[in-house]
C-alpha positions as CSV (number, residue, x, y, z in Angstrom):
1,X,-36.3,-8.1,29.3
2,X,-33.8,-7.2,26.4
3,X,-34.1,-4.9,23.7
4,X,-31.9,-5.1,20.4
5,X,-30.9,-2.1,18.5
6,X,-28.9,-1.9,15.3
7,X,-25.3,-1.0,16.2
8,X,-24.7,3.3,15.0
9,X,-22.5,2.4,12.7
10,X,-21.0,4.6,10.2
11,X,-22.3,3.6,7.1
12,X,-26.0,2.5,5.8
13,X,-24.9,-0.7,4.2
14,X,-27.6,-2.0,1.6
15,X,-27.4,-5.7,2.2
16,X,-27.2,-7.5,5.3
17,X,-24.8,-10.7,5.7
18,X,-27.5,-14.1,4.7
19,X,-25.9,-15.9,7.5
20,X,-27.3,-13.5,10.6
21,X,-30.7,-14.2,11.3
22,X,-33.7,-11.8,11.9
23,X,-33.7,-11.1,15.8
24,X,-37.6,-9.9,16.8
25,X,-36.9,-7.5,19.8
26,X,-39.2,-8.0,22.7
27,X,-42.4,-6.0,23.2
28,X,-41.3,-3.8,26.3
29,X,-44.6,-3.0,28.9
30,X,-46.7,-0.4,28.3
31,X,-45.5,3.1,29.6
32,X,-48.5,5.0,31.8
33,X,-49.0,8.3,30.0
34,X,-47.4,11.1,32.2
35,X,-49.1,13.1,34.4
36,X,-49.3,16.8,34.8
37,X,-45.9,18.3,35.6
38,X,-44.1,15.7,34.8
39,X,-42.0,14.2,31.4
40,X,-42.4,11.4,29.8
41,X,-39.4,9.7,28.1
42,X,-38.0,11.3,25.1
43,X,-37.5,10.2,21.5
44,X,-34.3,7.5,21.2
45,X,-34.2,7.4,25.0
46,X,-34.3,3.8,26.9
47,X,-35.8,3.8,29.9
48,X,-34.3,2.1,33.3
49,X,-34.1,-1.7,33.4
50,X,-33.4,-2.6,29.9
51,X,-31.0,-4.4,28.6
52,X,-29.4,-3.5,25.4
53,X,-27.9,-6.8,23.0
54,X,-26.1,-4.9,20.2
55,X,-26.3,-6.9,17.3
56,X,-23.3,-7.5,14.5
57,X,-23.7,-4.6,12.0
58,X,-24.7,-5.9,8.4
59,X,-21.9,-5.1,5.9
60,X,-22.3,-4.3,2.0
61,X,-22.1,-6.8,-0.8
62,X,-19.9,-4.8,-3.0
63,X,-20.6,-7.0,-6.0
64,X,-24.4,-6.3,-5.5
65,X,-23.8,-2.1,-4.2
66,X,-24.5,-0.1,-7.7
67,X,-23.3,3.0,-6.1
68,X,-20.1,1.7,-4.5
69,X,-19.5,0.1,-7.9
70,X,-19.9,3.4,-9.6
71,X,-17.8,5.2,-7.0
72,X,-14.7,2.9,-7.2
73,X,-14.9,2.9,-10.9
74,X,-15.2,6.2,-11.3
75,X,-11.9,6.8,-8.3
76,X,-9.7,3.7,-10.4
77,X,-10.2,5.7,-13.5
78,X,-8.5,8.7,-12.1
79,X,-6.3,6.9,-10.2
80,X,-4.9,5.0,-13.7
81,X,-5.0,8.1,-15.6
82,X,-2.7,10.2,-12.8
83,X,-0.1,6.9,-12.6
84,X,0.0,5.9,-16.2
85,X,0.7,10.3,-17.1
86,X,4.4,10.1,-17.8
87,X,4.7,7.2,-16.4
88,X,7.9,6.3,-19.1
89,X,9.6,9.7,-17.8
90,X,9.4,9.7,-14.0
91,X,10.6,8.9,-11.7
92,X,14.8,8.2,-12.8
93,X,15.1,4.6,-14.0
94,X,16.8,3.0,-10.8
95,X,18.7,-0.4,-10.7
96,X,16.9,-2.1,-8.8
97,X,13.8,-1.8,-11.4
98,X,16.8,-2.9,-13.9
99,X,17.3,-6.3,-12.0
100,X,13.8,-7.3,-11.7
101,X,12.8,-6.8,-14.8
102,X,16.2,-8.6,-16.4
103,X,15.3,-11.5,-13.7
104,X,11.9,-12.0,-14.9
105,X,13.6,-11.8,-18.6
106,X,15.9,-14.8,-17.4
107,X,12.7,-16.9,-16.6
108,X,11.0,-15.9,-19.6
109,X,13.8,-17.0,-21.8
110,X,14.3,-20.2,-19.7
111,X,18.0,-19.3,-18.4
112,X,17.0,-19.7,-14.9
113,X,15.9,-18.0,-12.0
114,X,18.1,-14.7,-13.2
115,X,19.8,-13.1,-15.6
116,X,23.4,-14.0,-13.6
117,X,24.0,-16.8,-10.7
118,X,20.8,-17.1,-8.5
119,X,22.4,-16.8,-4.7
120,X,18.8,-16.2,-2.7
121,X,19.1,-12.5,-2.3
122,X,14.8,-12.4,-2.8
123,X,12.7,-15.3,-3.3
124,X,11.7,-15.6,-7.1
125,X,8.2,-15.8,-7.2
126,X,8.2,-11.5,-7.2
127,X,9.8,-11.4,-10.2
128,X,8.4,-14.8,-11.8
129,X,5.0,-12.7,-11.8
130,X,6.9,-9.7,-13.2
131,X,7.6,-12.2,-16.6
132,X,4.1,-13.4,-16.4
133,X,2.9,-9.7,-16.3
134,X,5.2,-8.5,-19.6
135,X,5.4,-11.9,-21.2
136,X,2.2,-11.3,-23.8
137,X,4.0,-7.5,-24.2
138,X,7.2,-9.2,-24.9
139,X,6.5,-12.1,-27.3
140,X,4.7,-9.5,-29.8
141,X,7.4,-6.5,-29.2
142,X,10.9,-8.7,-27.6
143,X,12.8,-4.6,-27.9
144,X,9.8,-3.2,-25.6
145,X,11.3,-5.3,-22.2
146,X,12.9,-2.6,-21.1
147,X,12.1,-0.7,-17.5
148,X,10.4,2.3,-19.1
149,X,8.0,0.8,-21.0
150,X,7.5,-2.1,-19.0
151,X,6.2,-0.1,-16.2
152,X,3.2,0.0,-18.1
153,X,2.5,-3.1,-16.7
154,X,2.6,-1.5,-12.9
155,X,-0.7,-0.3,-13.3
156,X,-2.9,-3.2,-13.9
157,X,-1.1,-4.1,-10.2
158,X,-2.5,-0.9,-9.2
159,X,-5.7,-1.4,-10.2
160,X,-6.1,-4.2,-8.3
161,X,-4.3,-2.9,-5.2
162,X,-6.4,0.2,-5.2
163,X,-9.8,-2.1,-5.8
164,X,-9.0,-4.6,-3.0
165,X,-8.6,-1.4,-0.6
166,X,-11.5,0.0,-1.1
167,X,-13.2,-3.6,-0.6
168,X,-11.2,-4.0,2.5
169,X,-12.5,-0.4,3.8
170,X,-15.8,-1.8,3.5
171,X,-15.7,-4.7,4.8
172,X,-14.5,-3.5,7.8
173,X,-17.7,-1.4,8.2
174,X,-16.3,2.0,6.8
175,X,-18.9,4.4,5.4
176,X,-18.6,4.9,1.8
177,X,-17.2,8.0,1.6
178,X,-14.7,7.1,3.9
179,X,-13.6,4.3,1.9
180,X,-13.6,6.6,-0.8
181,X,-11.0,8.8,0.8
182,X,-8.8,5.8,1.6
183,X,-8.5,4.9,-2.0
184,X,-8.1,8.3,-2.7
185,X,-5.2,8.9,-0.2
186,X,-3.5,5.2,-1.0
187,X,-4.1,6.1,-5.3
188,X,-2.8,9.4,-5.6
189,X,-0.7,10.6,-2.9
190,X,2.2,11.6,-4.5
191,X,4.3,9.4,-2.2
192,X,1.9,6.6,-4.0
193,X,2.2,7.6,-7.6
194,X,5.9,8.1,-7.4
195,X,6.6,4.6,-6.2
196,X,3.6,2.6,-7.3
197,X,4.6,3.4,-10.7
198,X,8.2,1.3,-10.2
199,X,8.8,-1.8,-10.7
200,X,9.0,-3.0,-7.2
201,X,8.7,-6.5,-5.5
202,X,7.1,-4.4,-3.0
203,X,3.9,-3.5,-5.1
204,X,3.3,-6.9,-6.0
205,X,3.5,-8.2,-2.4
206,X,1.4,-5.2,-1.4
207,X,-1.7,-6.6,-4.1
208,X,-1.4,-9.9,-2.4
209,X,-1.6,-9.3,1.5
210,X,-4.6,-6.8,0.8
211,X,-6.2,-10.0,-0.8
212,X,-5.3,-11.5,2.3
213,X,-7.0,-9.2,4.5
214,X,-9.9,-9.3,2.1
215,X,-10.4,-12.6,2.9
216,X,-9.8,-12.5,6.6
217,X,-12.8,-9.9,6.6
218,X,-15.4,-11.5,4.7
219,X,-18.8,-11.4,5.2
220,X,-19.5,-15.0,4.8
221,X,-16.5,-16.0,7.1
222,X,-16.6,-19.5,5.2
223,X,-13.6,-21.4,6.2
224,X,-12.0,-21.9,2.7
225,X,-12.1,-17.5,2.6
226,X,-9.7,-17.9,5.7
227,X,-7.5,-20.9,4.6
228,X,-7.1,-18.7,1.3
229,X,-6.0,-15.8,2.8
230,X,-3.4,-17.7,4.7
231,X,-2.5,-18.8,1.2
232,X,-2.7,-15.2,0.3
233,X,-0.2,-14.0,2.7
234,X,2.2,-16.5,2.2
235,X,2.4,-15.3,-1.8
236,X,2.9,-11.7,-0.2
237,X,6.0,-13.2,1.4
238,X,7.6,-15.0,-1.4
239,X,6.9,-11.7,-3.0
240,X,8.7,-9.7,-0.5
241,X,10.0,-11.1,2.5
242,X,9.6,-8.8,5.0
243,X,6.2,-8.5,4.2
244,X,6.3,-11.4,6.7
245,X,5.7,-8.2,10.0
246,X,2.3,-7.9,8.8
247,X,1.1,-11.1,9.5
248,X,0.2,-10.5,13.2
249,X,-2.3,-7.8,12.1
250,X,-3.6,-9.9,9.6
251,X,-4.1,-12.6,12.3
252,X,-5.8,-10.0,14.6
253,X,-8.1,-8.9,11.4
254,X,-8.8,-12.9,11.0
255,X,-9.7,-13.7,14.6
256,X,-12.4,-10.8,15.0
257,X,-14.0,-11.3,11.9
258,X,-14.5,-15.3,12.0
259,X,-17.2,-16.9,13.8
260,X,-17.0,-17.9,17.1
261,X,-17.7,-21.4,16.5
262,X,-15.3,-22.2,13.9
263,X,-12.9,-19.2,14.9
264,X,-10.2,-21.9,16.3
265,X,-10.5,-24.2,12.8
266,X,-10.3,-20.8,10.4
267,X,-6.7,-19.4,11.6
268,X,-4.9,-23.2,12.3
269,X,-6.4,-23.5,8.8
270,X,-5.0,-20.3,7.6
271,X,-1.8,-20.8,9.9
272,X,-1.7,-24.5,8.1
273,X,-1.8,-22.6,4.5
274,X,0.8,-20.1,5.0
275,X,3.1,-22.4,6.6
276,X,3.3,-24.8,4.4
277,X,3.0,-22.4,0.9
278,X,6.2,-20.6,2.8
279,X,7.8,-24.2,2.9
280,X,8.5,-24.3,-0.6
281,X,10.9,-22.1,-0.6
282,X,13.2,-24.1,2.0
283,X,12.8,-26.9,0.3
284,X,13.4,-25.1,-3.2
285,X,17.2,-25.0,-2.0
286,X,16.9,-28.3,0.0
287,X,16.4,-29.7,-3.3
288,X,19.0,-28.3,-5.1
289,X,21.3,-28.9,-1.9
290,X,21.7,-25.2,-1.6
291,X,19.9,-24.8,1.8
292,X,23.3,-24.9,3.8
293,X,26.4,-23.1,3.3
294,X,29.2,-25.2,1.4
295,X,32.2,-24.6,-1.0
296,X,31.4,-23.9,-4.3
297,X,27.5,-22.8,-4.3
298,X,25.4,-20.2,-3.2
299,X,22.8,-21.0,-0.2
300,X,19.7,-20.0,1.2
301,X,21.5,-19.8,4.9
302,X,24.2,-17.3,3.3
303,X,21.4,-15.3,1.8
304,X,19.2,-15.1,5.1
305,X,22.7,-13.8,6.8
306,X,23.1,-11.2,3.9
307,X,20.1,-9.4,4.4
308,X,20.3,-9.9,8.0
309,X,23.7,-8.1,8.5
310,X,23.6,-5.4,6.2
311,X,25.0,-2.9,7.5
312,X,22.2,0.1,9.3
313,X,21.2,3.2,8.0
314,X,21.1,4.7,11.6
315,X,18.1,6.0,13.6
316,X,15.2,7.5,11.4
317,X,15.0,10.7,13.9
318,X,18.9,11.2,13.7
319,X,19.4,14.0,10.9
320,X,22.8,12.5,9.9
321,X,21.8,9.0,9.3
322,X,20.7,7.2,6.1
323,X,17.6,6.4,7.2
324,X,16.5,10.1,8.0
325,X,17.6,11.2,4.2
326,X,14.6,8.3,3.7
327,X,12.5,9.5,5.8
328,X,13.0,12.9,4.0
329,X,12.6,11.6,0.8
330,X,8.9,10.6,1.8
331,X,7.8,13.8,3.4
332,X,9.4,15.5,0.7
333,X,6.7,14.1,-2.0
334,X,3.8,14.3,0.8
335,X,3.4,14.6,4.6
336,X,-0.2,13.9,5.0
337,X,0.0,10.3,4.2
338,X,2.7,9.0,6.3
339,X,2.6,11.3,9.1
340,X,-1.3,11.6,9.4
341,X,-1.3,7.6,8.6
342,X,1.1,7.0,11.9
343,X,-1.3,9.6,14.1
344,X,-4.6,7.5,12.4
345,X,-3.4,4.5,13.6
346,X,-2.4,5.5,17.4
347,X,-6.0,7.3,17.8
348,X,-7.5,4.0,16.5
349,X,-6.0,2.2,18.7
350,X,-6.1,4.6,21.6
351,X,-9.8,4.5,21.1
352,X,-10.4,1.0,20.9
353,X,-12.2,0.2,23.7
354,X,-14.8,2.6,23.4
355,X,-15.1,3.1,19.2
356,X,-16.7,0.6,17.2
357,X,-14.7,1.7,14.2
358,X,-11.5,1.5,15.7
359,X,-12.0,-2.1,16.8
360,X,-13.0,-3.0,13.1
361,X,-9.8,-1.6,12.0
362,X,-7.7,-2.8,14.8
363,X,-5.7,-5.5,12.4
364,X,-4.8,-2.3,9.6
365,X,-3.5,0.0,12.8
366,X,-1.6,-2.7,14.3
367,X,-0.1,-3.5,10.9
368,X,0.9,0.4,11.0
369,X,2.1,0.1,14.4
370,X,4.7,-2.5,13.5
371,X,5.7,-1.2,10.2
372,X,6.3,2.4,12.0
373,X,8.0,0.4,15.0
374,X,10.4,-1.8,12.6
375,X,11.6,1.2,10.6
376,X,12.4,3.0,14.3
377,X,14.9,0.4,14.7
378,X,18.3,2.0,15.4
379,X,20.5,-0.4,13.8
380,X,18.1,-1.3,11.3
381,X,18.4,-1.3,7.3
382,X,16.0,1.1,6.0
383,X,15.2,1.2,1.8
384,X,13.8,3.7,-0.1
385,X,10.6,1.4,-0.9
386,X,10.1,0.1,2.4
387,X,7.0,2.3,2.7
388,X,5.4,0.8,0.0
389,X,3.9,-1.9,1.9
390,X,2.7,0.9,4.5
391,X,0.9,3.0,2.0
392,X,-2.3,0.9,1.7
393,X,-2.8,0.4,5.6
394,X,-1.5,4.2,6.7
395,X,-4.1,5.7,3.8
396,X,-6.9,2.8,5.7
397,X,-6.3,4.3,8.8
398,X,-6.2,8.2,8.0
399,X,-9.9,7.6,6.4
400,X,-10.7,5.5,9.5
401,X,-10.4,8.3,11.9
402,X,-11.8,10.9,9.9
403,X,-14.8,8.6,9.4
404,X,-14.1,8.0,13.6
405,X,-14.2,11.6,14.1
406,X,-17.2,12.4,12.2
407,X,-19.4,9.8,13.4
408,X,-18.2,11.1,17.1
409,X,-19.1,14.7,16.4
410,X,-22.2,13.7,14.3
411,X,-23.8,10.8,16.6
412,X,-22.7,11.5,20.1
413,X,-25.1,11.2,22.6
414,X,-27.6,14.2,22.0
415,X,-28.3,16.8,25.2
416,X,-31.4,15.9,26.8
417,X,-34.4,18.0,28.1
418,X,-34.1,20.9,25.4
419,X,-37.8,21.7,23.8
420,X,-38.5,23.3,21.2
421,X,-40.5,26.7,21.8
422,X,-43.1,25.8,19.1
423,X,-46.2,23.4,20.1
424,X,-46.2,19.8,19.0
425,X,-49.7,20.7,17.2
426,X,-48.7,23.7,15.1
427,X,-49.7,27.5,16.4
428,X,-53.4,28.6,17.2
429,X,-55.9,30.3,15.0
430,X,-54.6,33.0,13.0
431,X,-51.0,32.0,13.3
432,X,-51.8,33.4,17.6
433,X,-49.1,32.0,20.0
434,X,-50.6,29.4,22.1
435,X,-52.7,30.4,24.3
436,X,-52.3,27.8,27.3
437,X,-49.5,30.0,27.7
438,X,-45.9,28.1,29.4
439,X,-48.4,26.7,31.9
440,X,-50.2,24.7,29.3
441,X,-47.2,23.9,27.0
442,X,-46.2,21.8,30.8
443,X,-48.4,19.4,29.9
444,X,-51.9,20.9,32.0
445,X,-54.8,19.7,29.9
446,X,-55.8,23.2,28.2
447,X,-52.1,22.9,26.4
448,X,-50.1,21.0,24.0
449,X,-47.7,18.2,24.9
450,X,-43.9,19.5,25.0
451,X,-42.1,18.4,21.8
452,X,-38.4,17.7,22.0
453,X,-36.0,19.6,20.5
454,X,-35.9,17.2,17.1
455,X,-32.3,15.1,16.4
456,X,-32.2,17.5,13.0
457,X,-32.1,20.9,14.5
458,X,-29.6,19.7,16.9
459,X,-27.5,18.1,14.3
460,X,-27.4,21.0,12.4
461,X,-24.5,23.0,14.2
462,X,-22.3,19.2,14.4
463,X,-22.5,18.9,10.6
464,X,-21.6,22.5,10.2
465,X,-18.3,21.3,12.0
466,X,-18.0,18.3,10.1
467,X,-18.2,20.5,7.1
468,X,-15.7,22.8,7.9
469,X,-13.2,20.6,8.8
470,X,-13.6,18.9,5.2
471,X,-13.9,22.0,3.1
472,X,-10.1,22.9,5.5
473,X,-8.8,19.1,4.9
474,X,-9.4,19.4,1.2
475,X,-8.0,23.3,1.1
476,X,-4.9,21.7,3.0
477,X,-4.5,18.5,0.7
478,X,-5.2,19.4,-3.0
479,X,-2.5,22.2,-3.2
480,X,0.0,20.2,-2.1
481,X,-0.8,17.4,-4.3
482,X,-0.6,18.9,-7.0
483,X,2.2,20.9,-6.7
484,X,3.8,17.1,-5.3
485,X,2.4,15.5,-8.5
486,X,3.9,18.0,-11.0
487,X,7.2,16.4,-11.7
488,X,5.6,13.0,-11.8
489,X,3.1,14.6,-14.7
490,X,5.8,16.8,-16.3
491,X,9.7,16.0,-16.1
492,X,11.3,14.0,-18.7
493,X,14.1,12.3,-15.7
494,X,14.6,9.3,-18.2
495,X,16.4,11.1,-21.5
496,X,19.8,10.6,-20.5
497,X,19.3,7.2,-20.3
498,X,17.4,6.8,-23.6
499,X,20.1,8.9,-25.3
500,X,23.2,6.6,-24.2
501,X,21.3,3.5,-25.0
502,X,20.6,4.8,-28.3
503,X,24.7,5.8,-28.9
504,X,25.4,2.3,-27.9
505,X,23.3,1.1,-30.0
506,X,24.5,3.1,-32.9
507,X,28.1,3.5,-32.6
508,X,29.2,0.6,-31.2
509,X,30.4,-1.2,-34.5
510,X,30.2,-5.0,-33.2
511,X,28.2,-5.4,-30.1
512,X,28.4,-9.0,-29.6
513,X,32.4,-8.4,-29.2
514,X,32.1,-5.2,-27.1
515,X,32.3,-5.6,-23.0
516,X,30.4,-2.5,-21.1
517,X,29.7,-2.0,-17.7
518,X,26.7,-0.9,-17.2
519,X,23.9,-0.8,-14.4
520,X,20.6,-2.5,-14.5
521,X,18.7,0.1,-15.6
522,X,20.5,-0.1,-18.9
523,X,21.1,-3.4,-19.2
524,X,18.1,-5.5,-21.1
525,X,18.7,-2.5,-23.4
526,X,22.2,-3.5,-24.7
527,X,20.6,-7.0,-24.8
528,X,18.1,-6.0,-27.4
529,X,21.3,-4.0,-29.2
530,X,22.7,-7.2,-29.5
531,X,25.3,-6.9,-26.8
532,X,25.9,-10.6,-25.0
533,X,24.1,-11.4,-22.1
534,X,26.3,-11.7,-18.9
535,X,29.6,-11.4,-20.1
536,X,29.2,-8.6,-23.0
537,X,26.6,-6.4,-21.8
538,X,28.3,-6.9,-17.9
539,X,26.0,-5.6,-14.7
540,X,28.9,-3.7,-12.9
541,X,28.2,-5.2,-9.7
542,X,29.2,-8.7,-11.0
543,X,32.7,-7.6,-12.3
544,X,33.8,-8.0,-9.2
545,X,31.8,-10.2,-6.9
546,X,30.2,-13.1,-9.6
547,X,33.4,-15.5,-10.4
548,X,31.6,-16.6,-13.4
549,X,32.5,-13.3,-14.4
550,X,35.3,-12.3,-13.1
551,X,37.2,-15.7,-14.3
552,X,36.3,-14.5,-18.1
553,X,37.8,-10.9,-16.7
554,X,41.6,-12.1,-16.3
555,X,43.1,-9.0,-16.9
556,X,40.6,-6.9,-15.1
557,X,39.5,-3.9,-16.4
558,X,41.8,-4.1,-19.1
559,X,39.7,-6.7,-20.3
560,X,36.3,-4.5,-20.1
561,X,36.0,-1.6,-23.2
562,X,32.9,0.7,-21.9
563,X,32.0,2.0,-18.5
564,X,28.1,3.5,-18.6
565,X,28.7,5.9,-15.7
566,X,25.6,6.6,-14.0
567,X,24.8,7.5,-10.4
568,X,24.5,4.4,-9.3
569,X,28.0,3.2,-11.0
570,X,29.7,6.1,-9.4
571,X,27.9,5.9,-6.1
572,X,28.8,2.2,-5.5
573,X,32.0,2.3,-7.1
574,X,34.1,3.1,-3.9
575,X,33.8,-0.6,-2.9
576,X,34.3,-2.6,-6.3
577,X,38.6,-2.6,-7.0
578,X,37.4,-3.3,-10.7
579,X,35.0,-1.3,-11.4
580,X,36.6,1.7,-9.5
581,X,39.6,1.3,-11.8
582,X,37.4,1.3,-15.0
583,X,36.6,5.0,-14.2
584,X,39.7,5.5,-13.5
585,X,41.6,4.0,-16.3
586,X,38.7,6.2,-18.9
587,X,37.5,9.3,-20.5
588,X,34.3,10.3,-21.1
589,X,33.2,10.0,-25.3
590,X,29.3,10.8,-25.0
591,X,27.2,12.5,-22.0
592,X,24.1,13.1,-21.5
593,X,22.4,15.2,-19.0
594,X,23.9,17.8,-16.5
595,X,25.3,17.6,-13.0
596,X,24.4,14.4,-10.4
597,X,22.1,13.0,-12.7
598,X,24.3,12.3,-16.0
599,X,25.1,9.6,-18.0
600,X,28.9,9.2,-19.2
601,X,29.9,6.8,-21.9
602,X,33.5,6.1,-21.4
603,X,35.9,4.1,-23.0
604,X,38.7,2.4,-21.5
605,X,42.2,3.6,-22.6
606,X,44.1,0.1,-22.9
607,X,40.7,-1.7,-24.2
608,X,41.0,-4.4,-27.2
609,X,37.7,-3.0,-28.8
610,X,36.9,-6.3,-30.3
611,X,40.2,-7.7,-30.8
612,X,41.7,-10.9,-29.4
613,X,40.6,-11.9,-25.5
């Protein structure tokens, strides 16, 4: 004999899936009534002998869910408002931004792949979806692609990022208040709205793997959903390489959520998908005959062995290395998020045997447990934006085991034999206390039948807890939001750079004659000033290590007439002999800002300004 009962989920989804059929549980026999002195079974209990088939829980149709739809409108609109606030002032315009952007620039004005010698550093299509994003922007206004303003274009990825989370939390059976708190968490941490705002490769691959999990997870589990999201993940990739650690959770999200039947065709047709979209790159430089090293060109070989032997920021847990000055930049903006992310996902998967939530976000914790394992790596290379593609999955698995831990302190098995005091029929006449007395409230025939205690009076103490710990959650959280958020909201970090593009724009007499070093972050500035791309307005780093610049350099830095100082120049300068000499060999004729932060103009003392090269 089997009886089927609706998993206890955590959520009270509105639709069920069309593919699972209506399952008509079997009449069980008829209990005899109990005798005197004895109890019959209580409400919710099964007796001995049956069999329990748990059937899959039905999942919401977010397209057809008007309060879901209201809720994650409602969370994007805040989420864009925070990001977009200041979003031209902080955080400090950094190169990296600057060589995106003036890569995507390249492509949009058809001189290749980037704005100097493409040598296979990142795969193009991150930034070839950067110039689609600010091409409309800059065909009407060409001065507007610079990084500042262009950042503008950071939050439609956000948008969507923060969308296809909260999609992703449902479909993986989370309650929608939980989801709710995971697109809170990922949307305005201010870890989140710090780095979401830059214009990282990172972003963009994050937007595309959470489509991929999307798909792995859907409700329909049609086959094209799964060959899509291998399709999916392999644009994450090409994106952002090492986006390529996450694909063994996405695997695990793909294998528990297809059916059984056609579970072995969905992945080898996802497999199939990403395997071959990832081929194009490979046989990009195959192509070109750059694929293997050789005199004379740049290869995909000699860029895989670049980022593979970069040199290690140390151990994360060592307070002298690199990576812990990382590691302390993130918990300096917020702790919650990475740290209670990294605890999330060990519970869930701690708990995975016996918690139905956990198994439904095994994929998102495993994807946390090999993020958190890869940037453990002693000798390993650890970036500033390397979290980014952690944010989405460590703010999935935070809301997970709250909504874990609720449902365990809400829905655990209730105590049973505890009656309540009161008859099942209501008192006697005149409001008199029974008067069968405790004999009769046994169950003797002059009495009433005992009444359980009911599931609402006992819940009542376990959502008293549950409250508590929310009300001391969001006591814990906002202040330290907002106080993390401040800068982000209020500091102006970008004026120094603003102010020494505008001198350069104003004083140099003859731009397209002048030579400046200058980093990224500056650099599609001078373009629009009318500086020469590549060999007028010169990215520093290429004045020593690009010979189709260096070749036009003969004399070295005699030959260059302006150094922009910034941070990055003078941090990085130790290793370029050109560049290091260019500081050396000037003085200072405009600055801007104060201490580590400054800009420096500086003008070469032998320069020709303009005269004869």
């Amino acid at each position: 004999m089997t009886t089927t009962l609706p998993t206890p989920g955590d959520t009270t989804p509105e639709r069920t899936a069309p593919h699972l059929a209506p399952v008509i549980p079997e009449r069980p026999p008829a209990t005899p009534p109990p005798t005197a002195g004895t109890r019959g079974p209580e409400a919710g209990e099964i007796p001995d002998g049956v069999r329990i088939r748990v059937l899959p829980r039905p999942v919401v149709r977010f397209r057809g869910s008007r309060p879901d739809l209201l809720l994650c409108l409602g969370l994007l609109v805040l989420i864009l408002v925070v990001q977009g606030w200041n979003i031209t002032g902080f955080p400090t315009l950094s190169d990296d931004e600057g060589t995106y952007l003036a890569q995507a620039w390249a492509v949009q004005e058809g001189r290749g792949l980037a704005h100097y010698t493409y040598w296979y550093d990142h795969p193009p299509l991150g930034w070839i979806q950067i110039a689609g994003l600010t091409y409309l922007p800059s065909l009407l206004a060409p001065e507007s692609m610079t990084v500042a303003t262009m950042r503008l274009a950071m939050l439609l990825v956000s948008a969507v990022s923060a969308v296809l989370l909260y999609v992703l939390a449902r479909r993986l059976f989370l309650p929608r208040w939980s989801a709710a708190l995971a697109m809170v968490l990922f949307g305005l941490s201010p870890l989140s709205v710090v780095l979401q705002r830059e214009i990282f490769l990172d972003n963009l691959a994050v937007m595309w793997i959470l489509l991929a999990f999307c798909l792995a997870a859907s409700p329909d589990r049609h086959l094209w959903h799964h060959f899509a999201a291998g399709l999916a993940s392999a644009v994450a990739v090409l994106t952002k390489e090492t986006m390529l650690v996450v694909l063994p959770a996405l695997l695990w999200t793909m294998w528990t959520h297809s059916h059984r039947d056609t579970r072995k065709f969905a992945v080898t047709g996802a497999i199939t998908a990403c395997v071959l979209t990832g081929l194009s790159y490979p046989l990009y430089a195959l192509l070109n005959n750059e694929l293997f090293p050789g005199p004379g060109h740049v290869s995909l070989i000699d860029g895989i062995v670049y980022q593979m032997g970069r040199a290690g920021s140390g151990f994360i847990l060592d307070p002298g290395s690199g990576s812990h000055a990382v590691l302390e930049s993130w918990l300096y903006y917020d702790r919650v998020l990475p740290v209670g992310g990294v605890a999330g996902g060990l519970l869930l998967l701690c708990v995975l045997r016996w918690s139905v939530t956990a198994r439904a976000l095994a994929g998102p914790a495993l994807a946390v447990a090999i993020l958190t394992v890869v940037a453990m790596r002693p000798s390993g290379y650890l970036p500033a934006m390397y979290v980014i593609q952690a944010l989405p999955f460590l703010a999935l698995v935070l809301a997970g085991a709250a909504a874990s831990v609720a449902h365990a302190v809400l829905h655990r098995r209730l105590p049973t034999g505890a009656e309540d005091p009161s008859p099942a029929d209501g008192p006697g006449p005149a409001g008199s206390a029974d008067p069968a007395g405790p004999a009769g409230r046994g169950g003797g025939p002059g009495g009433a039948a005992p009444r359980p205690r009911g599931p609402r009076a006992l819940l009542a103490p376990r959502r008293a807890v549950v409250t508590v710990l929310a009300v001391a959650s969001v006591a814990l959280l906002v202040p330290r939001w907002i106080d993390g958020n401040r800068d982000a909201l209020t500091v102006d970090a970008n004026a120094p750079y603003r102010a020494a593009a505008a001198w350069l724009g104003r004083e140099v007499a003859d731009p397209a004659a002048t030579r400046v070093l200058v980093d990224d972050a500056l650099w599609l500035d001078l373009v629009h000033d009318g500086f020469t791309p590549g060999t007028g307005a010169i990215w520093f780093y290429k004045a020593d290590l690009d010979p189709a610049v260096t070749t036009t350099l003969p004399r070295g830095w005699r030959d260059i007439d302006y150094v922009v100082s910034s941070p990055t120049v003078r941090r990085d300068a130790v290793d370029l002999p050109t560049v290091r000499s260019a500081l050396e060999h000037s003085r200072p004729v405009a600055v801007f800002g104060t201490g580590e932060d400054r800009i420096e103009i500086r003008r070469i003392a032998d320069s020709p300004l303009g005269g004869e090269r």
